[in-house]
C-alpha positions as a Markdown table, in Angstrom:
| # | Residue | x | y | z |
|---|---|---|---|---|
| 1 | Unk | 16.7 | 3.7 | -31.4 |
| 2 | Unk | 19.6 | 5.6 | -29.8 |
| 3 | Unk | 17.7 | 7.7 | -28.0 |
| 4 | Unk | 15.9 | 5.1 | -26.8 |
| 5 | Unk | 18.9 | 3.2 | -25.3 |
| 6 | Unk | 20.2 | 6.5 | -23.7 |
| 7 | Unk | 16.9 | 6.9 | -21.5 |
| 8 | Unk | 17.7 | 3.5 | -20.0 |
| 9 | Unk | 20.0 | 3.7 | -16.9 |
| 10 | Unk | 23.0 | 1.4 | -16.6 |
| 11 | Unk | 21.4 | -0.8 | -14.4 |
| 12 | Unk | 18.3 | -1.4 | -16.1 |
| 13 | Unk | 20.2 | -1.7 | -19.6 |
| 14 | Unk | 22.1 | -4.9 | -18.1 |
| 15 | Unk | 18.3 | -6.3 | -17.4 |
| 16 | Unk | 17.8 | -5.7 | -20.9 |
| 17 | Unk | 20.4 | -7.5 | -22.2 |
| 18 | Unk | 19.4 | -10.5 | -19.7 |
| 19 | Unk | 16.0 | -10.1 | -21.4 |
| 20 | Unk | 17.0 | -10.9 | -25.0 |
| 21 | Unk | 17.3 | -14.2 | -24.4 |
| 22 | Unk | 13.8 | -13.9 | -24.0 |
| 23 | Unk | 13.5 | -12.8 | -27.4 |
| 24 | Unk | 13.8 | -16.2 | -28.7 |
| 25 | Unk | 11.0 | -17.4 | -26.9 |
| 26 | Unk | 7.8 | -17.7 | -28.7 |
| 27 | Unk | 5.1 | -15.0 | -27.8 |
| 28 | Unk | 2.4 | -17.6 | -27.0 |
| 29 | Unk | 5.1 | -19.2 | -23.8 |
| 30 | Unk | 5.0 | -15.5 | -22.4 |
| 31 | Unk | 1.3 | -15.3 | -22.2 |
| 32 | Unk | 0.9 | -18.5 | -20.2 |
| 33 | Unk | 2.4 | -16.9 | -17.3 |
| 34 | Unk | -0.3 | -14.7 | -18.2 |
| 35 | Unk | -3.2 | -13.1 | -16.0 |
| 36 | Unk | -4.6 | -13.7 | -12.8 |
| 37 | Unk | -6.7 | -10.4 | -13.3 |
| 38 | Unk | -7.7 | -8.9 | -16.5 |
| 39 | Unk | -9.2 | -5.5 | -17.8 |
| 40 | Unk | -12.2 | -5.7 | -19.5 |
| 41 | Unk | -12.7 | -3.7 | -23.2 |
| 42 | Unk | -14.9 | -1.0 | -21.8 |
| 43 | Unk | -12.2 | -0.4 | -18.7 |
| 44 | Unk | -9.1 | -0.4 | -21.5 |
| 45 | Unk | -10.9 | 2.3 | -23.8 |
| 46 | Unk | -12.2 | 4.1 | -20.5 |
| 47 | Unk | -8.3 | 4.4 | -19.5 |
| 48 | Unk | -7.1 | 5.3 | -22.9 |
| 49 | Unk | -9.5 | 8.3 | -22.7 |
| 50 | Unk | -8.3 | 9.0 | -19.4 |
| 51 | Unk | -4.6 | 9.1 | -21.0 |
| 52 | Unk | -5.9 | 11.4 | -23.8 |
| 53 | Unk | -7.1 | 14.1 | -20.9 |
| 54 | Unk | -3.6 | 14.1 | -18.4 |
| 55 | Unk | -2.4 | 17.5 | -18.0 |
| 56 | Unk | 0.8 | 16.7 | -16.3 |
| 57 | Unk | 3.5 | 14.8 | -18.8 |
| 58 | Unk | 4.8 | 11.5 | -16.8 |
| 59 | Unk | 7.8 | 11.6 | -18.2 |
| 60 | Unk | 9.7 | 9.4 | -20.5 |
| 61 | Unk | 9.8 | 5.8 | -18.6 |
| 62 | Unk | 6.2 | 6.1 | -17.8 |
| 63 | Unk | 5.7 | 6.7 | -21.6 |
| 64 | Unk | 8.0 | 3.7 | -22.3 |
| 65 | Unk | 5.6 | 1.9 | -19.5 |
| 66 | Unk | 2.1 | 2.9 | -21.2 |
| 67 | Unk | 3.7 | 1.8 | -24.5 |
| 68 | Unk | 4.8 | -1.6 | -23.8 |
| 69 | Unk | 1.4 | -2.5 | -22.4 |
| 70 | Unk | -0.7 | -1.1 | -24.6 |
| 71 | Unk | 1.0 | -3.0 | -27.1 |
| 72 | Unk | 1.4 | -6.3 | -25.3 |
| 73 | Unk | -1.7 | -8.0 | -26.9 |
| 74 | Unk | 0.0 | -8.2 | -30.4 |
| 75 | Unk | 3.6 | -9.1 | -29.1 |
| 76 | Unk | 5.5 | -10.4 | -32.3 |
| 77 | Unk | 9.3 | -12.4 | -32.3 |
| 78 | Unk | 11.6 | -10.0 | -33.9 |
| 79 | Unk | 14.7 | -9.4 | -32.3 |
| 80 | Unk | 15.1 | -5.9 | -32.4 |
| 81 | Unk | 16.2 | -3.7 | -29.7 |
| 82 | Unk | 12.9 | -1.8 | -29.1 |
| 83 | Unk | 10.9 | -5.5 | -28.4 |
| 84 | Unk | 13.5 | -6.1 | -26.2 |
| 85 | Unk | 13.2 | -3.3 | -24.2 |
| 86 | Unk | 9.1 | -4.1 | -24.2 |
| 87 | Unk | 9.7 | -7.6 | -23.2 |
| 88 | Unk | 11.9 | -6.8 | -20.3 |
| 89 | Unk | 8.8 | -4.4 | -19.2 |
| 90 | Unk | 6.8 | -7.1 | -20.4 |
| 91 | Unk | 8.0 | -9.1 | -17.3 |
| 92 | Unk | 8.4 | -6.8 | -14.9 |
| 93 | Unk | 4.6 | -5.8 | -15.3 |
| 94 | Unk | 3.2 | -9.1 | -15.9 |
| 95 | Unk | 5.3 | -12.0 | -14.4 |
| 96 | Unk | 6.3 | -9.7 | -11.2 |
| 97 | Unk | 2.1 | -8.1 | -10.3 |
| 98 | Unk | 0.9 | -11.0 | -12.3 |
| 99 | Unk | -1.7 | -9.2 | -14.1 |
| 100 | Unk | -2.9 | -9.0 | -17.6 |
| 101 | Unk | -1.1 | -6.2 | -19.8 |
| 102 | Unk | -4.9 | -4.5 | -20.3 |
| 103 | Unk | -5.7 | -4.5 | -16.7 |
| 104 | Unk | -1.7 | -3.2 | -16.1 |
| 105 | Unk | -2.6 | -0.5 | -18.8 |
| 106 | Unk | -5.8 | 0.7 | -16.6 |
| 107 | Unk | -4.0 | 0.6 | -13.1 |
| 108 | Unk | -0.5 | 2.6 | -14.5 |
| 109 | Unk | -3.3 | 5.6 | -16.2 |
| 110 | Unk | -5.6 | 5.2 | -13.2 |
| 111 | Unk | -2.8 | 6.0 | -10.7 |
| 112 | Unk | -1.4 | 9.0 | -12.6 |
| 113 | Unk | -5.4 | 10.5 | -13.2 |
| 114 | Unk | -5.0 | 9.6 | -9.2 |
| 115 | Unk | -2.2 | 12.3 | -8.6 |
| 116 | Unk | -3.9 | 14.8 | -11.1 |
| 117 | Unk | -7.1 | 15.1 | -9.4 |
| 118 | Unk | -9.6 | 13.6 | -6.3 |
| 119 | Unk | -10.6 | 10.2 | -7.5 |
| 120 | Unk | -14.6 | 11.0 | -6.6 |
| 121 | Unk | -16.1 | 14.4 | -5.6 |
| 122 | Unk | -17.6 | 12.6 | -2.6 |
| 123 | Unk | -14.1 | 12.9 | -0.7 |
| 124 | Unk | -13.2 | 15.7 | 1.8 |
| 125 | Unk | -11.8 | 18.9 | -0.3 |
| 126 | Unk | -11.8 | 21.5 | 2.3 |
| 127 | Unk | -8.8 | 22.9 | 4.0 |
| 128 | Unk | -5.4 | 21.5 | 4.3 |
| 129 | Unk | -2.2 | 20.7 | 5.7 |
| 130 | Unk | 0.8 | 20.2 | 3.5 |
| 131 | Unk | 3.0 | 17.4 | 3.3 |
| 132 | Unk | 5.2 | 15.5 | 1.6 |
| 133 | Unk | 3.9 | 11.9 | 1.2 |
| 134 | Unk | 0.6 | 12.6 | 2.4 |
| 135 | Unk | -3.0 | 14.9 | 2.2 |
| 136 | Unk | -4.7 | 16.0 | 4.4 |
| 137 | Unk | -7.9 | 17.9 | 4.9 |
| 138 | Unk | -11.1 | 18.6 | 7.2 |
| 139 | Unk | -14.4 | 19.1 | 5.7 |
| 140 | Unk | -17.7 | 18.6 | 7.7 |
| 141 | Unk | -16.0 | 17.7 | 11.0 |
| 142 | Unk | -14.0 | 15.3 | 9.0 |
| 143 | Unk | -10.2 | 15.2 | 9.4 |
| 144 | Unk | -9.0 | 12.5 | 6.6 |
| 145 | Unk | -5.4 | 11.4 | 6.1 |
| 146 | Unk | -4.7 | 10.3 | 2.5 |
| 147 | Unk | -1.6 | 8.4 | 2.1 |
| 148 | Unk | 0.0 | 10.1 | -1.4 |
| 149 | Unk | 2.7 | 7.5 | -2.9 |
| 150 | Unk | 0.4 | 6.6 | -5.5 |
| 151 | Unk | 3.0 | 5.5 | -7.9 |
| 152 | Unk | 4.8 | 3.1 | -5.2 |
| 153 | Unk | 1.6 | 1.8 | -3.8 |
| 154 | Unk | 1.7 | 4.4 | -0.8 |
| 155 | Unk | 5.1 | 2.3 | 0.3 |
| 156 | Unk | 6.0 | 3.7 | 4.1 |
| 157 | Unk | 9.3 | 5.6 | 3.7 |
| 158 | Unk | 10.9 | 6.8 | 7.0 |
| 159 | Unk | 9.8 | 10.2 | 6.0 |
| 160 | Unk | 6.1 | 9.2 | 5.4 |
| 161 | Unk | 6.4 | 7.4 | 9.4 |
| 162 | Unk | 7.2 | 10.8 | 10.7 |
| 163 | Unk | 4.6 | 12.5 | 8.7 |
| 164 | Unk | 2.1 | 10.6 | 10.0 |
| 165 | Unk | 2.9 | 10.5 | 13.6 |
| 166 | Unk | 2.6 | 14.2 | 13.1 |
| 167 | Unk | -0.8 | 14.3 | 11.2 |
| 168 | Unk | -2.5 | 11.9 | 13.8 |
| 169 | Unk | -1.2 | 14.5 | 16.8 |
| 170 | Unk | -3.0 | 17.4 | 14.6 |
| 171 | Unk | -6.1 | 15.3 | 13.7 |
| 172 | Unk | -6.5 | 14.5 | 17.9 |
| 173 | Unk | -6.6 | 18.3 | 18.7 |
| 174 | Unk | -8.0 | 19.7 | 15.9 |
| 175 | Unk | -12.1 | 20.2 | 16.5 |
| 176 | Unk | -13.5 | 17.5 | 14.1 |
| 177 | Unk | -15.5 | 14.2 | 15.0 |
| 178 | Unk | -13.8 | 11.5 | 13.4 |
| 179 | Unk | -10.4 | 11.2 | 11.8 |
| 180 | Unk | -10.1 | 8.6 | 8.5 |
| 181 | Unk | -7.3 | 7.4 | 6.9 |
| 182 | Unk | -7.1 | 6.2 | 3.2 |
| 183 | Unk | -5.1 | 6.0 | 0.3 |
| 184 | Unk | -4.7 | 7.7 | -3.2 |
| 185 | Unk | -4.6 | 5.5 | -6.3 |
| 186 | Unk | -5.4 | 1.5 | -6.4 |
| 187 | Unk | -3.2 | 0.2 | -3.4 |
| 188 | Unk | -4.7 | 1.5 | 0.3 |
| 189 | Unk | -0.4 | 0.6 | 1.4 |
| 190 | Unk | 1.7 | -2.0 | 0.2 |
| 191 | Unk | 3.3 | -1.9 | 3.5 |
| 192 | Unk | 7.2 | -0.6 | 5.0 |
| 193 | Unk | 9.2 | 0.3 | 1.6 |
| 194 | Unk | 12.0 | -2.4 | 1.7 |
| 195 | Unk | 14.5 | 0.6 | -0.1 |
| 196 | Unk | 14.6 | 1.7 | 4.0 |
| 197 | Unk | 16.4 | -1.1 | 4.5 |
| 198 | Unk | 19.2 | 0.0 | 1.8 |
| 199 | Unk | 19.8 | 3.1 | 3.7 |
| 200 | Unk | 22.6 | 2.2 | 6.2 |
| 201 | Unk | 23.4 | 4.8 | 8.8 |
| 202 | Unk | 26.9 | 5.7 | 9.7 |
| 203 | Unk | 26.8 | 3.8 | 12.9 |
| 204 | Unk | 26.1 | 0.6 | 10.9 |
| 205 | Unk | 22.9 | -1.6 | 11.1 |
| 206 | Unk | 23.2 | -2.0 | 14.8 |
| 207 | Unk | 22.2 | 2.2 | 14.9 |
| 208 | Unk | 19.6 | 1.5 | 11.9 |
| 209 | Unk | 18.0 | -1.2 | 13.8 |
| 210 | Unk | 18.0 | 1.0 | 16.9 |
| 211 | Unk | 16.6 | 4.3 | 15.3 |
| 212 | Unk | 13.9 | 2.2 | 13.0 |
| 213 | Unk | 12.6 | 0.8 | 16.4 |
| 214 | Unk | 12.2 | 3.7 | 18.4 |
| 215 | Unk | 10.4 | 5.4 | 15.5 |
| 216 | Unk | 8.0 | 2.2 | 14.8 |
| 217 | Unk | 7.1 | 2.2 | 18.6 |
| 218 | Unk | 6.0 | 6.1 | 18.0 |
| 219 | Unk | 4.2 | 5.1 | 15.4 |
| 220 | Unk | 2.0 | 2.7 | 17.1 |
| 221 | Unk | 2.0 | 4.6 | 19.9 |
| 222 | Unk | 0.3 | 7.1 | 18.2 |
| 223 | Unk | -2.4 | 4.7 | 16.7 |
| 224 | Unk | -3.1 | 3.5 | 20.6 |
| 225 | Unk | -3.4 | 7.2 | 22.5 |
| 226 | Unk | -5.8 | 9.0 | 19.2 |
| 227 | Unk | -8.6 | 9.8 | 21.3 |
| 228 | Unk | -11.0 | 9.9 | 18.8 |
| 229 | Unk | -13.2 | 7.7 | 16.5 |
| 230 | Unk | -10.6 | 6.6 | 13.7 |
| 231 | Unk | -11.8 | 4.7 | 10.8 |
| 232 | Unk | -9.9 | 2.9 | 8.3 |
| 233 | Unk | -11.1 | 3.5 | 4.7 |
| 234 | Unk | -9.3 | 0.5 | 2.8 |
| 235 | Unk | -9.6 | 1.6 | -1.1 |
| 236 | Unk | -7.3 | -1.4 | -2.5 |
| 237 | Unk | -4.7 | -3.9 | -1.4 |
| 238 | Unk | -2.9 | -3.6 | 1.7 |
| 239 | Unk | 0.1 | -5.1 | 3.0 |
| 240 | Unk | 2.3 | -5.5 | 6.3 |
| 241 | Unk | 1.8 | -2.8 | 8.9 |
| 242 | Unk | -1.0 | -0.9 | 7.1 |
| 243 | Unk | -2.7 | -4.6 | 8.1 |
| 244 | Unk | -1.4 | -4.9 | 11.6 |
| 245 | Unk | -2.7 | -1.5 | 12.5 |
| 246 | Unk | -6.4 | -2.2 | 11.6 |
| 247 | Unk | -6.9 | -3.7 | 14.9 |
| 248 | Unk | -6.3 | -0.2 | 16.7 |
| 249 | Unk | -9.0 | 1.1 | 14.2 |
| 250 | Unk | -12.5 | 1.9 | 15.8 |
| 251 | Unk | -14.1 | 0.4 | 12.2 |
| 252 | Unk | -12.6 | -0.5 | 9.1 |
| 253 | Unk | -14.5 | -0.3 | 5.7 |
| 254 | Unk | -13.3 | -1.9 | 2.8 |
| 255 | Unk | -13.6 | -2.2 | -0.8 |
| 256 | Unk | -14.7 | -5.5 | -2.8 |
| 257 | Unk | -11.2 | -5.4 | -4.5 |
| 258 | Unk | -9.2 | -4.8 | -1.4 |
| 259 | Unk | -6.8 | -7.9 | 0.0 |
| 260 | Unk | -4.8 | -8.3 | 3.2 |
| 261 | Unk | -1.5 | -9.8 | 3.7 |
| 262 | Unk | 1.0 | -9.9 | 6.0 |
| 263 | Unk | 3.9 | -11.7 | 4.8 |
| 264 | Unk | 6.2 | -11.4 | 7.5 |
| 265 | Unk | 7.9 | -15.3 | 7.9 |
| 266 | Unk | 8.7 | -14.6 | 4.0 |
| 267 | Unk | 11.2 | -11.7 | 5.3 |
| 268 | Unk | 12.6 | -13.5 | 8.2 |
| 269 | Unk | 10.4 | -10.7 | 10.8 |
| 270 | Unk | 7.7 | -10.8 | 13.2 |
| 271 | Unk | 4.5 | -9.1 | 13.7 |
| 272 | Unk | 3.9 | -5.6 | 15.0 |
| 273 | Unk | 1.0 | -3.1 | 15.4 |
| 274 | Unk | -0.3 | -4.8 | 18.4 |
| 275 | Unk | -1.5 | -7.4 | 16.4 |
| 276 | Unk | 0.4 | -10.8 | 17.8 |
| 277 | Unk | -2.4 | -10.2 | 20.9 |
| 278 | Unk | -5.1 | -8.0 | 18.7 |
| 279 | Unk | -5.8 | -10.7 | 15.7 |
| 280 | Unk | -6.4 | -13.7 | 18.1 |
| 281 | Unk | -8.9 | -11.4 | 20.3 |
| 282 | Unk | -10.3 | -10.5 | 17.3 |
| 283 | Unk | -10.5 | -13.8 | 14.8 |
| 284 | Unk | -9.2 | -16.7 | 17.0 |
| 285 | Unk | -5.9 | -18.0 | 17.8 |
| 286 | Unk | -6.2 | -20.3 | 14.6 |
| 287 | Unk | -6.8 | -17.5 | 12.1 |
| 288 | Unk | -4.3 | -15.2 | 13.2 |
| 289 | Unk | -1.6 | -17.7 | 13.1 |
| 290 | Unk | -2.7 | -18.0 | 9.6 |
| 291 | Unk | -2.1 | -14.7 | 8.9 |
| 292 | Unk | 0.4 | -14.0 | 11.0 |
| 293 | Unk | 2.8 | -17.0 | 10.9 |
| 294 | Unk | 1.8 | -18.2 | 7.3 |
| 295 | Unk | 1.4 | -15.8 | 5.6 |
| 296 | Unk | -2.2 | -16.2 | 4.4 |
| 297 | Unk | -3.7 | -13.6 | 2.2 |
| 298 | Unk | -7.5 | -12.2 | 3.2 |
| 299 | Unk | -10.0 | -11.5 | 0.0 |
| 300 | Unk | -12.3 | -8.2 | 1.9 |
| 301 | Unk | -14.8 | -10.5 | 2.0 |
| 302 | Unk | -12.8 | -12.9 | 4.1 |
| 303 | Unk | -11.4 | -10.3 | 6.5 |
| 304 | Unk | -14.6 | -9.2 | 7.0 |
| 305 | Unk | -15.7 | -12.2 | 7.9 |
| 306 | Unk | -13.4 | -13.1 | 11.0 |
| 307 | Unk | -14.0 | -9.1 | 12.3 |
| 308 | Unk | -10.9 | -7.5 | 11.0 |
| 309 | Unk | -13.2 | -5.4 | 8.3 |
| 310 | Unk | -16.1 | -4.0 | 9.6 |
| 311 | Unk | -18.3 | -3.9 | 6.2 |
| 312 | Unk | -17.3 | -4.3 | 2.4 |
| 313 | Unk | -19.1 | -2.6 | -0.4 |
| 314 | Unk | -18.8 | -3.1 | -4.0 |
| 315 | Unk | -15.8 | -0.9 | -5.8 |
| 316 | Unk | -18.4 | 0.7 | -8.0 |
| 317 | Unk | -20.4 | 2.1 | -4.7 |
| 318 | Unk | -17.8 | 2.2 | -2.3 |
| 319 | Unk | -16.7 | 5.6 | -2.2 |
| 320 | Unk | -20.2 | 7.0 | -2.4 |
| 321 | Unk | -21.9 | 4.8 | 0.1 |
| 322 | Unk | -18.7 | 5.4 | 2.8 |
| 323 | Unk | -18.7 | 8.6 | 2.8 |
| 324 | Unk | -22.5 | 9.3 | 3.1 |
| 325 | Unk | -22.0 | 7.3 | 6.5 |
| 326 | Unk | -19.1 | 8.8 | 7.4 |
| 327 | Unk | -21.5 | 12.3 | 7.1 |
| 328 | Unk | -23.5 | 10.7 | 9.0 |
| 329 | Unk | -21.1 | 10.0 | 12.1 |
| 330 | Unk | -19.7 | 13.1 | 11.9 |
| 331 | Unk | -23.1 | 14.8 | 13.0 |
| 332 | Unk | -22.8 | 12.9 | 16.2 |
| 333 | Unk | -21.6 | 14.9 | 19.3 |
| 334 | Unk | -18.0 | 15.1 | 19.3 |
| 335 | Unk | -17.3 | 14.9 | 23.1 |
| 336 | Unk | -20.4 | 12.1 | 23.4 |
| 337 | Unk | -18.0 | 9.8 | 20.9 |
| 338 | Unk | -14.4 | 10.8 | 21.9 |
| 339 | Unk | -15.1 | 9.9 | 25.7 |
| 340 | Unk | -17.6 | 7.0 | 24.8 |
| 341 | Unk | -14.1 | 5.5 | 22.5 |
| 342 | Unk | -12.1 | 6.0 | 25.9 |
| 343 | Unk | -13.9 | 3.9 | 28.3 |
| 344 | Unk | -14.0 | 1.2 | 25.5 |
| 345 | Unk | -10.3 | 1.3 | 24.9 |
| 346 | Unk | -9.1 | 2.6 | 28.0 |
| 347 | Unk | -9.0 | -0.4 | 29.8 |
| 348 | Unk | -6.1 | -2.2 | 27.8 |
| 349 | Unk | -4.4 | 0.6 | 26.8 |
| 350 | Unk | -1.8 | 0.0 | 29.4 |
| 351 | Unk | -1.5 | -3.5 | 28.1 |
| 352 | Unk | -1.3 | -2.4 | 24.6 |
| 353 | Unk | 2.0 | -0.1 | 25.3 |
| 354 | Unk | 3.2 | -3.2 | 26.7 |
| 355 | Unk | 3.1 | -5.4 | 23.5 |
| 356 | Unk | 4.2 | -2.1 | 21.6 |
| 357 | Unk | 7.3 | -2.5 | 23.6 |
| 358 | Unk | 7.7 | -6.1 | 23.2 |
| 359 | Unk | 6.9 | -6.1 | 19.6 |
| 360 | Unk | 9.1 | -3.7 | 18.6 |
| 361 | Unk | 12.1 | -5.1 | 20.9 |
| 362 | Unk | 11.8 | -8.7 | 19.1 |
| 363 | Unk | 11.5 | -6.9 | 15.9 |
| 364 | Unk | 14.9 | -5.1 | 16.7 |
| 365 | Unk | 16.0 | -8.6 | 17.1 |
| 366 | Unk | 14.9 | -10.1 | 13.9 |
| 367 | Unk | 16.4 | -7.0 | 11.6 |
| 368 | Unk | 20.1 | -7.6 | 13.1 |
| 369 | Unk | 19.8 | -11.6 | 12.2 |
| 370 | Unk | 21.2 | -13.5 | 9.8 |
| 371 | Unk | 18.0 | -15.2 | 8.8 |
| 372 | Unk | 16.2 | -11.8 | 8.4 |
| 373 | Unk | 19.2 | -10.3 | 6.5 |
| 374 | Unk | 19.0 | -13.1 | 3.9 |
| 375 | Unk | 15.5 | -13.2 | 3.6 |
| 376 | Unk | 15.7 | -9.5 | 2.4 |
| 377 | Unk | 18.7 | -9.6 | 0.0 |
| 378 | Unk | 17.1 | -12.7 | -1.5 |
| 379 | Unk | 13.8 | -10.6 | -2.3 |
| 380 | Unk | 16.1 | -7.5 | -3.9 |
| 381 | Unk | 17.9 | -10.3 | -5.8 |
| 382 | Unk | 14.8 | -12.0 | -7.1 |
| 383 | Unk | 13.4 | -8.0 | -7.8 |
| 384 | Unk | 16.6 | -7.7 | -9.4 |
| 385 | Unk | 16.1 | -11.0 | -12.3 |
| 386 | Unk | 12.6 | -9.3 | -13.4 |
């Protein structure tokens, strides 16, 4: 049991101690904060095959992870050490993604099978670029950008920004038809990783503020000058500016499963991607101030119904049926599409820079004030109780 203890950092040994109070709470009182989604049997034995056939180890806390929910569905009450270390991972994986310990079992091996190998042999294999947080590779006049944070739900780092700005200027002079963007693992992006906004610069938060602006602005501009078709493949859940963005798409398909959210009221911030003018030309003043101001989450289904999604398809088809069209596209002549895409967006692309600007320039606002600065602490002190 030592060696158990000694794998757990400071930080998260003081949750643990927080958690044996839980200890004393019967099991049944834990489960009914239970499941909003839930594995079924032949998805929980299909991942503990999966498990069984990993080549890479993931490494001790992983381990710990895998444990705790495989054996979550005959939790006892005994007091030692080792249950209290599985409850305190009991409620960071349930409580915190609110999901069932078998379907938290399938999504932790699916994402590490994820990073081991292509998810279906339908996707683009051919040649490559390297980076960091990201794959990317053109196969049958296909360039597709895969964002690669898998085990952090493809989280935007500042790094990842930069990569991308850079992949989209390669993918808009490089000699393929269409560019697509995905994601590896479950999650498509669960949006701007809030651990940027730990990182304080030397000149303060003034300089952060300043710096994170100017590089969101490239960003977007990037997404409004690509001058060719680019299609958003949404394999899962996305969140914050991976949303905002998919109005700058030239079609978006999406999986059954997928959701859209755009919580940004809840952080104390405003919207950006061009999507405070975008979402209302696209769904209607109403719906977008649902989204945008309320926070409303989108099923695909629902997205796809005020025009932010251009067509769902169920998860077990989805990969197969997108990219046969996607094949399909990419026969089409290259120049006919490129120059067909400008005279349909060329006309507000003036106006688009505009509400970059403006965007980005209330945004600056909203990360230097009071309200915004609380909202985030609040959210890394409620992380911080789990």
């Amino acid at each position: 049991m030592a060696a158990v203890i000694r794998l757990l950092s400071p930080w998260r040994f003081d949750r643990l101690v927080r958690a044996s109070k839980a200890a004393r709470m019967p099991c049944v009182e834990l489960h009914s904060t239970a499941a909003l989604m839930a594995a079924s049997v032949e998805e929980f034995n299909a991942a503990k095959e999966k498990l069984g056939a990993l080549k890479k180890d993931p490494g001790n806390e992983v381990k710990f992870k895998i444990y705790a929910l495989f054996k979550q569905p005959i939790c006892t009450t005994t007091k030692y050490w080792l249950l209290i270390f599985l409850i305190f991972l009991y409620f960071y994986t349930i409580i915190c993604h609110q999901m069932s310990p078998k379907q938290q079992y399938v999504d932790l091996i699916s994402s590490l099978v994820g990073t081991e190998a292509p998810a279906v042999a339908a996707q683009p294999t051919g040649s490559t670029k390297g980076f960091q947080t990201l794959l990317m590779s053109t196969e049958d006049n296909i360039t597709t950008i895969r964002l690669n944070r898998p085990e952090k739900k493809n989280a935007i780092t500042v790094e990842m920004y930069n990569e991308l700005i850079e992949a989209l200027d390669l993918a808009g002079k490089d000699d393929s038809v269409i560019t697509v963007i995905t994601g590896s693992g479950d999650y498509y992006c669960s949006g701007n990783d809030l651990n940027n906004f730990r990182k304080i610069p030397e000149g303060g938060v003034e300089k952060m503020a300043k710096d994170s602006g100017e590089l969101l602005k490239r960003y977007v501009k990037a997404y409004i000058d690509f001058p060719k078709p680019l299609i958003g493949v949404i394999n899962g859940p996305a969140v914050g500016v991976s949303v905002t963005l998919l109005g700058l798409f030239d079609d978006v398909y999406a999986t059954e499963r997928a959701t859209f959210h755009t919580p940004f009221s809840q952080l104390g911030q405003s919207p950006e991607g061009c999507s405070s003018y975008l979402f209302p030309k696209i769904m209607g003043a109403a719906k977008a101030s649902e989204m945008l101001l309320f926070n409303k989450k989108l099923t695909a289904a629902q997205a796809c119904e005020v025009g932010l999604v251009t067509e769902v398809f169920p998860e077990s088809s989805f990969q197969s049926e997108v990219w046969t069209r996607l094949r399909a596209y990419a026969k089409l002549p290259r120049n006919s599409l490129a120059l067909s895409k400008q005279l349909i967006r060329g006309v507000e692309k003036e106006k688009l820079h505009a509400i970059n600007d403006a965007e980005v320039e209330r945004l600056m606002e909203r990360w230097l004030s009071d309200e915004c600065m609380q909202a985030i602490v609040s959210f890394f002190q409620a992380k911080s109780k789990l």
